[in-house]
N, C-alpha and C positions, 0 to 999 in steps of 0.2 A: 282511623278509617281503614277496611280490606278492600283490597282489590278483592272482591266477589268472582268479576270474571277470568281470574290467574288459576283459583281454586277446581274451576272446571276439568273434568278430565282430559289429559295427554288428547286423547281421540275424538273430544268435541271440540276442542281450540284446534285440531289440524286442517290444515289447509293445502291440496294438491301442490307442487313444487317450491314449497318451503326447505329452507335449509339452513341449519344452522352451523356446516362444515359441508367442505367437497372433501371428498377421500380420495387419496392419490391411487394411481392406477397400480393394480397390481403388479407385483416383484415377483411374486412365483413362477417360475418356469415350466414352460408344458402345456399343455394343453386338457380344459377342464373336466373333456372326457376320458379325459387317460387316467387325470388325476383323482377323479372322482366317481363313481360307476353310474351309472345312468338311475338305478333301482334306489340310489343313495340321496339322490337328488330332487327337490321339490317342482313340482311343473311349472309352480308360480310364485311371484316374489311375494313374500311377509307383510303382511297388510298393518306397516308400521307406521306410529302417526309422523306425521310431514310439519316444523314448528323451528320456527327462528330461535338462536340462543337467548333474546331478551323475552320470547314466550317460557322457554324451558326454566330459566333464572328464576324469573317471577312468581311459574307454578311450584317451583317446590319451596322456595323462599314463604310464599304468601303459607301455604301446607305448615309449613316447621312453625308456623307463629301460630299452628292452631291447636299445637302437641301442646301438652303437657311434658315439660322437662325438670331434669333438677339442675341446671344452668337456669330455670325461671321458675320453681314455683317449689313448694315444701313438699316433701314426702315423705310423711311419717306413716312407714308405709313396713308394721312389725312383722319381721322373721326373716328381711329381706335386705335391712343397714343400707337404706339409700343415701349415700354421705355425697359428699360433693367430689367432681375428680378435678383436682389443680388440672391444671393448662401446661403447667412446666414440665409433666409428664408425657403428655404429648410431644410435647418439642421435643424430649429427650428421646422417646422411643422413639421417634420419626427421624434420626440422627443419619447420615448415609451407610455409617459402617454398619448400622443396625439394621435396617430395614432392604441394603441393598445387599446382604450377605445369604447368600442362595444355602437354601434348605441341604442342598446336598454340598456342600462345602467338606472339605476334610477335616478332620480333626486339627490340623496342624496349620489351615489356612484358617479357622474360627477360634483361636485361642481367646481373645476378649469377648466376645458372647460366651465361651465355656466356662472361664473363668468370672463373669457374672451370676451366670445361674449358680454354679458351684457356691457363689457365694449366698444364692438365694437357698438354696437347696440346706447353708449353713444357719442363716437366719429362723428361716422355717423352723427346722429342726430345735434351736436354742427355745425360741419361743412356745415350741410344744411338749419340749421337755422330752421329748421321742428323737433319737438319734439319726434314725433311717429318712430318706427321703426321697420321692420321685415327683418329677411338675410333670408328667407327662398325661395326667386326667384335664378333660376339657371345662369339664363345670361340676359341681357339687356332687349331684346325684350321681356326675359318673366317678369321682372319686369314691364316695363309698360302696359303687359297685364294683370297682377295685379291689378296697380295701378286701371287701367280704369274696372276690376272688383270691389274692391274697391268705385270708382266711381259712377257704378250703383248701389250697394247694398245702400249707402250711398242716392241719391236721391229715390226710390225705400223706401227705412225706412220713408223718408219722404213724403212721397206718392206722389212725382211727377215721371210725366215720360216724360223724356229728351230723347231723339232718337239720337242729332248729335253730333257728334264731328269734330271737327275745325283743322288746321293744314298748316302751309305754304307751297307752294309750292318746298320750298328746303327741306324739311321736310327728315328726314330718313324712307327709304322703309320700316321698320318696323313699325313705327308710325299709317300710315293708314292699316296697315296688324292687329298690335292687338287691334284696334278700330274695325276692321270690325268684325274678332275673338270674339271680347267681345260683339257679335251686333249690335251696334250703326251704323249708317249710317256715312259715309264718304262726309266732304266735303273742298276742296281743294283751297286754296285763294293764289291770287298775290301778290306777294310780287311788291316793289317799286323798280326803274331802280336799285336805290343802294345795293337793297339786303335787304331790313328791314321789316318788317311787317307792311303791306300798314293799318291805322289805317282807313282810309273810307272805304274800302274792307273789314276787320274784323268786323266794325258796322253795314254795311249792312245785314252779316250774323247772328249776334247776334240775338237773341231771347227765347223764352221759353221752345223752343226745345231742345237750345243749353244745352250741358252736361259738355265739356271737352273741352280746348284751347290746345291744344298740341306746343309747342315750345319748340326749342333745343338752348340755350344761355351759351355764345356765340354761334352764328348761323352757321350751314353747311356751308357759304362762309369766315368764322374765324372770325367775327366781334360782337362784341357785342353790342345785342339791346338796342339802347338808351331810347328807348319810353317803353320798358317794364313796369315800373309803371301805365305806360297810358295803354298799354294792358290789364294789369292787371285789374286795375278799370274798362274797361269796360266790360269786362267776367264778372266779381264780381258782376256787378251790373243788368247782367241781369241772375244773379244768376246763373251762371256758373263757376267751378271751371279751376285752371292753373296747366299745366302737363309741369313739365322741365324734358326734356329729359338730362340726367346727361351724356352724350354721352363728352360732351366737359369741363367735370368737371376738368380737368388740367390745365385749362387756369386761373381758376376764385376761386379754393381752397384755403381755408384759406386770401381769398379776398373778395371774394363777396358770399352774402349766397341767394341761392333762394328763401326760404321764407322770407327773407326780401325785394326780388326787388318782391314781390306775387305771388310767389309757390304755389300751396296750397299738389302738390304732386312731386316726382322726385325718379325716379332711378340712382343709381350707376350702374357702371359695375369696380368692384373691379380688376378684372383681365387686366383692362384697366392703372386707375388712378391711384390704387394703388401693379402693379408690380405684381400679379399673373401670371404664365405662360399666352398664351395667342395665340391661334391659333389649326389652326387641328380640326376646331368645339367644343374645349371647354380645360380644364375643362373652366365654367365661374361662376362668381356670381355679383347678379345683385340686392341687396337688395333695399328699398323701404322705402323712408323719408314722412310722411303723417301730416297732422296738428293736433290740439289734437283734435278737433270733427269729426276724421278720423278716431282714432287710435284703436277704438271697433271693424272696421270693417276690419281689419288687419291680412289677414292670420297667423296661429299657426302652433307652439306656441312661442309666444317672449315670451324673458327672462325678469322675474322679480326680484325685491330684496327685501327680507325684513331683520327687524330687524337693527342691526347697533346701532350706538347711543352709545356707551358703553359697549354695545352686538356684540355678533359675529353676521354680516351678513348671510344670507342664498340665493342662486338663483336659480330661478324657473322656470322651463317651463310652460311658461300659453298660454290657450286659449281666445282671447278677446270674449268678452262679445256676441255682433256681429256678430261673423268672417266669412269670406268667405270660411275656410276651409282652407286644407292645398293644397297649389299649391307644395308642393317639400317635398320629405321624409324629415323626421327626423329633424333637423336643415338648413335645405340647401346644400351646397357645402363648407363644413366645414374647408376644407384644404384651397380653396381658401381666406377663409375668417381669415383662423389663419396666413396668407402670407400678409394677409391685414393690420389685428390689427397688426405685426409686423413692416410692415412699416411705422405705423402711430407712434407705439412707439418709432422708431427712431429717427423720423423728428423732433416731436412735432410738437406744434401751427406754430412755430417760419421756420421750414422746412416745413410745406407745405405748407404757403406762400409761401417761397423761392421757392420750386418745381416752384410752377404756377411761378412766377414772370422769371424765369431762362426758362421755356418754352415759353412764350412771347416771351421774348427779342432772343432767338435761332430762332423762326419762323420770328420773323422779321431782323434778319440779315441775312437770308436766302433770305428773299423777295428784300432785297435790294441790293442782289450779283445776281438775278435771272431776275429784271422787266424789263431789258431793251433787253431781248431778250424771255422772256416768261412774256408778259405785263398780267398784275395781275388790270381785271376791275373794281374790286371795290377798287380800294384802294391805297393809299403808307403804308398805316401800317392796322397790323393786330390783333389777339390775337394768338392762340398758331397753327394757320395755316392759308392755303393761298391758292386761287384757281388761280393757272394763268391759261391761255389760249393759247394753240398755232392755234389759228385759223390763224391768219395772217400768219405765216409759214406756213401752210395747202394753202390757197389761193397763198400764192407768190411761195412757194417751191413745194409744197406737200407733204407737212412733216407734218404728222399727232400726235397726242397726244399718239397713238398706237405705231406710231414709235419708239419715244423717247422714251416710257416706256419700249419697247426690248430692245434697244438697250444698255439701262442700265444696263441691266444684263452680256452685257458682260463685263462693268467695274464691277463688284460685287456687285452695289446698287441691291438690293429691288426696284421696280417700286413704284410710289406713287400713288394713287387712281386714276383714269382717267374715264373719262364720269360722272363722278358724283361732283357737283349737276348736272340738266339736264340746268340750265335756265343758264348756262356758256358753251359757243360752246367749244368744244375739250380741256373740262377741265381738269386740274392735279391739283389733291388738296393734297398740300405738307402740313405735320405736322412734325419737326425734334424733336419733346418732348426737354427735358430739360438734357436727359442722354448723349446727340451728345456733342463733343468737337468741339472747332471753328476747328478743324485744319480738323476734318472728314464734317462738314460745307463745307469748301474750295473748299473742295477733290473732293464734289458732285456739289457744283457750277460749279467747272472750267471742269466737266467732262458734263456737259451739256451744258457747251459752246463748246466742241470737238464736242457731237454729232449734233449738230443745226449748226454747219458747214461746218458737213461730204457732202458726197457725196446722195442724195435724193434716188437713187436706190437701194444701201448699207444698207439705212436704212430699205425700205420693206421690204430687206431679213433677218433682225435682227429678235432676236439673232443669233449669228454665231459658237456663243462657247461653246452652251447648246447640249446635247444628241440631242430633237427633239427643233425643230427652231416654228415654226409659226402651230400647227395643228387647224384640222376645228375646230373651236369651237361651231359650230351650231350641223355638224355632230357628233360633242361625247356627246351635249344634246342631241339628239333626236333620237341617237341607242347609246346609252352608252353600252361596252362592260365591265358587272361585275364579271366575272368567267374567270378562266384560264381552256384555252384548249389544251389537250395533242399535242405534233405537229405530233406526230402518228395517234392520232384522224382521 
């Protein structure tokens, strides 16, 4: 049963001299016109709502059980490795030395936070097979707008200038956004019917403009490029460097390292691969694996180590030689990144193989309880996702991709990506990570088999068991309503 009336807004459950704390009288000294300039000051108090702690409790209590979370419900939800975040991560990052340790701390009073990241910053590096490393990007996209800073400063030192960067057509919407961001000119290539990186289409484009190869490997359709080597060599050789998008680093961790199929740069997104909360626009962290005649130009400050040997180590906040400066206060996104290094500590080498390998084999027993009523184009096998299509239900039925993604909510799934990539007609691109049980597998299998052979009008009106069902989605881009207005107004 809900409490219905908990749900209500803050400002309709208030009620004039409610409180759910007194606030003690101020400590500051002086007086509030000296303190404060008169022009600075509001005529009148904040029209804030007025509500007992067990109204406040309630309403956001009764709220959270209306969300969709991955603490309560599946989300296989592809390009995005919604996995579950352990709890003991929290405890750990929530620790007092950790959380109570002031951003501007010295070098010398923060040696155990330095000497974690440093280890993180070591980790990172082994698993991407790139040397160099900075946690100091806040999420994905701005790691790669990084890197491709990075990138320019790097040609730019060498006194060329490269204007393009390159990129598949399944590419993540971000890709050509912090290429354009970082100035380089954008340029957008075909991939092959199969989904791979068309290698005459890539060599036509190549030349001495070229700056940046951007690729996501395994790639946006779940497959991993075979010909990379070959991509690689021919970026390299017309002296252009490879940008792996680390978007899909769960498939391929602790198996395949990007600088060794020629990387020459990639980002993490920590809050993805390795279990940081993850949603709500952040927190995120997005650190950045560079080669070592990169690593000068590598935003600060990354941690370094000296001493050792027989001596007590020391670690240090340094600025490379180079650098681009700082894209992110202080360390970066510190919490996400001690959520990080803990779950790396867990696993070891030995468990984030297993991860990726246990994520595979879930995406493809998924693909093979789902192809023969949501046919999957590229493919009978995947890596750690899968784009099926329901174009043919769309044509035979009218059962759109949009359909079936409401309609999942009212079984309690999380919808999976849908429209994306573009170059797949009424895509769903399903990722179950490696945290799904076969038996919650099943559960979403055979509940996609109910809705693909519900009734076609049923579906339009999905969801049915949500508050609101289907709103305009154009209409709340394009007069979005940001304020709340009194209904006495």
């Amino acid at each position: 049963m809900r409490n219905t009336q908990a749900t209500q807004l803050l400002f309709e459950l208030s009620k004039p001299g409610r409180r759910a704390a007194i606030l003690p009288a101020s400590d500051v000294p002086g007086n509030l016109d000296e303190l404060i300039p008169a022009a600075q000051r509001t005529a009148s108090l904040p029209e804030l709502p007025e509500l007992t702690e067990p109204d406040v409790i309630r309403h956001f209590v009764n709220l959270s059980t209306k969300n969709m979370s991955v603490d309560t419900h599946f989300y296989p939800l592809g390009s995005c490795t919604m996995k579950y975040n352990p709890k003991r991560h929290e405890r750990l990052a929530g620790l007092p030395g950790i959380v109570d340790l002031h951003p501007n701390a010295t070098d010398e009073q923060s040696q155990g936070m330095l000497e974690l990241l440093f280890t993180m910053q070591q980790m990172l590096a082994e698993i991407a097979g790139l040397p160099a490393v900075s946690l100091q990007p806040a999420a994905g996209a701005q790691g790669e707008f990084t890197a491709l800073l990075v990138a320019s400063a790097y040609f730019r030192n060498k006194g060329e200038r490269r204007t393009k960067v390159l990129f598949p057509n399944s590419a993540h919407g971000t890709n050509p956004a912090s290429a354009a961001l970082a100035g380089f000119e954008c340029v957008q290539l075909s991939s092959t019917p199969q989904g791979f990186v068309d290698l005459a289409e890539l060599e036509s484009h190549l030349g001495d403009q070229t700056a940046v190869f951007m690729v996501t490997n395994p790639n946006t359709l779940g497959m991993f490029e075979r010909e990379i080597p070959r991509v690689a060599q021919l970026v390299h050789d017309a002296g252009g460097l490879v940008y792996i998008d680390g978007a899909n680093m769960n498939a391929i961790a602790g198996v395949a390292r990007p600088g060794d199929f020629g990387g020459d740069m990639m980002h993490y997104n920590v809050h993805k691969t390795f279990t940081g909360p993850h949603g709500a626009g952040g927190p995120g962290s997005g650190p950045i694996a560079v080669r070592d005649f990169l690593a000068d130009f590598l935003p600060g400050p990354v941690i370094t180590k000296r001493g050792a040997a027989g001596g007590k180590a020391t670690y240090h906040s340094t600025i490379p030689a180079k650098s681009i400066g700082r894209v992110r206060s202080f360390f970066g996104n510190v919490g996400i990144l001690v959520r990080g290094y803990c779950y790396l500590r867990t696993l070891g080498a030995a468990g984030v193989r297993a991860m990726s390998e246990n994520a595979v084999l879930n995406a493809n027993y998924l693909l093979a309880q789902l192809k023969d009523v949501l046919p999957v184009p590229q493919g009978d096998r995947c890596m750690h996702e899968f784009v099926a299509s329901a174009k043919s239900l769309k044509e035979a039925r009218g059962i759109s991709a949009m359909d079936i993604a409401k309609r999942l909510l009212d079984f309690g799934f999380h919808a999976p990506t849908v429209y994306f990539p573009l170059v797949v007609a009424e895509a769903m691109m399903i990722e179950p990570t490696e945290t799904e049980s076969m038996e919650t597998l099943d559960a979403f299998a055979e509940t996609i088999r109910k809705i693909v052979a519900e009734d076609p009008e049923q579906l339009h009106l999905a969801p049915h068991e949500t508050p609101i069902s289907r709103p305009d989605d154009v209409k709340a881009a394009r007069n979005p309503i940001l304020k709340w207005t009194s209904r006495q107004a």
